[in-house]
C-alpha positions in Angstrom: 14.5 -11.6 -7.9 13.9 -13.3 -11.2 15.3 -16.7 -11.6 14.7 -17.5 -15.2 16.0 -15.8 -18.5 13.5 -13.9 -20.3 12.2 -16.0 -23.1 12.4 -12.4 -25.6 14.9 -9.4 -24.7 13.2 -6.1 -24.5 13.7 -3.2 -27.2 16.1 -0.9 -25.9 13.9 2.0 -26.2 11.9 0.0 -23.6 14.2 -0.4 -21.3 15.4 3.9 -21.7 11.6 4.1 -20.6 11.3 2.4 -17.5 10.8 4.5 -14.5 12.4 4.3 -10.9 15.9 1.8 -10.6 16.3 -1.1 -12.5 19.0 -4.4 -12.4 19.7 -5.5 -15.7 21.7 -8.6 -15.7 23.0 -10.2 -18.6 24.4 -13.8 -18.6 23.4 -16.9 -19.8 22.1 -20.2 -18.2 25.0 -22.5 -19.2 27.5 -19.6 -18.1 29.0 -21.4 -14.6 30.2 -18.1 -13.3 26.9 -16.8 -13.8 25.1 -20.2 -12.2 27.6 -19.2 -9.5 26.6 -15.6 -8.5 23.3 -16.5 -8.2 23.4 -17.2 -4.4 25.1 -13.8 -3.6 22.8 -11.7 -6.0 19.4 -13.4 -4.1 20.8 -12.7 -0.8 21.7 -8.9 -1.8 18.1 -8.9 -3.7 16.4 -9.8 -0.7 16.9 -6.1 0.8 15.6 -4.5 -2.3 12.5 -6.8 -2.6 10.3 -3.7 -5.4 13.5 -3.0 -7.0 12.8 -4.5 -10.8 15.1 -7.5 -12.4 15.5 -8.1 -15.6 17.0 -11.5 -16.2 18.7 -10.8 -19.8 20.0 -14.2 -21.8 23.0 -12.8 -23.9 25.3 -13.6 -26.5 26.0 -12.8 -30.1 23.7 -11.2 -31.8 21.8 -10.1 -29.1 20.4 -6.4 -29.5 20.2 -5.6 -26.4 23.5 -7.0 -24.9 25.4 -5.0 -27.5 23.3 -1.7 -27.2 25.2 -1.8 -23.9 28.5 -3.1 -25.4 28.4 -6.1 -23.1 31.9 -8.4 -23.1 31.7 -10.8 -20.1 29.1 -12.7 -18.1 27.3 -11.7 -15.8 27.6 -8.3 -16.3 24.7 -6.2 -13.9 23.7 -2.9 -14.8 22.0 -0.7 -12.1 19.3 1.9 -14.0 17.5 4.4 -12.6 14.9 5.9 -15.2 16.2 4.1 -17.9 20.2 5.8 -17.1 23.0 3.7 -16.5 24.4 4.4 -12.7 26.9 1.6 -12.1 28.1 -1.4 -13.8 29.4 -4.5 -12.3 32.0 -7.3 -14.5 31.7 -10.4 -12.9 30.6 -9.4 -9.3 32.4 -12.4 -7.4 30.5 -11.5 -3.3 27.6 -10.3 -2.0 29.3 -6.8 -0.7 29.9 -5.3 -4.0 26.9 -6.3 -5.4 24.2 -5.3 -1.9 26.6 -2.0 -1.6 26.0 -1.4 -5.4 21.4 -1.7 -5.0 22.2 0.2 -1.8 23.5 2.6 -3.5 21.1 2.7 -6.4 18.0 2.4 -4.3 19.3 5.2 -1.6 19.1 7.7 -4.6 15.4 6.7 -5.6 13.8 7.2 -1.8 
């Protein structure tokens, strides 16, 4: 899992590129509901540990947040070869979130 914002965004065309699944979360590090997932997203990472994380900061004006029409923090979005699978607003446990990597990492063995 990354801890730690990404200092720049990727382009979007970069992130359409990327091969195999991908967790895409968007937040930011003053967002307490995002602070507060944190715990439950490690834990459900911990079963996926090659499955890619891309720690996105967000807010407005933001490319990338709004390429994917992002509202509310965190938002997580599952890829697999750069396609959107699943989407979760505000994941509040650690079910919905590990059943939603299970789900996208079953697909990809």
């Amino acid at each position: 899992m990354t801890p730690d914002y990404a200092a720049k965004e990727p382009a979007r065309t970069e992130v359409d590129a990327l091969p195999g699944a991908t967790l895409l979360e968007f937040g930011a590090p003053w967002c307490g509901i995002c602070r507060g997932i944190q715990p439950a997203l490690a834990n459900a990472m911990k079963a996926h540990p090659g499955l890619r994380h891309l720690k996105i900061e967000d807010g407005p004006g933001r490319p990338l947040g709004r390429s994917y029409n992002i509202k509310l923090w965190p938002t997580l979005i599952l890829l697999r070869d750069g396609l959107e699978r699943e989407r979760l607003i505000r994941p509040r446990d650690l079910a919905s979130i590990s059943q939603a990597l299970q789900r996208l990492t079953a697909a990809t063995v």
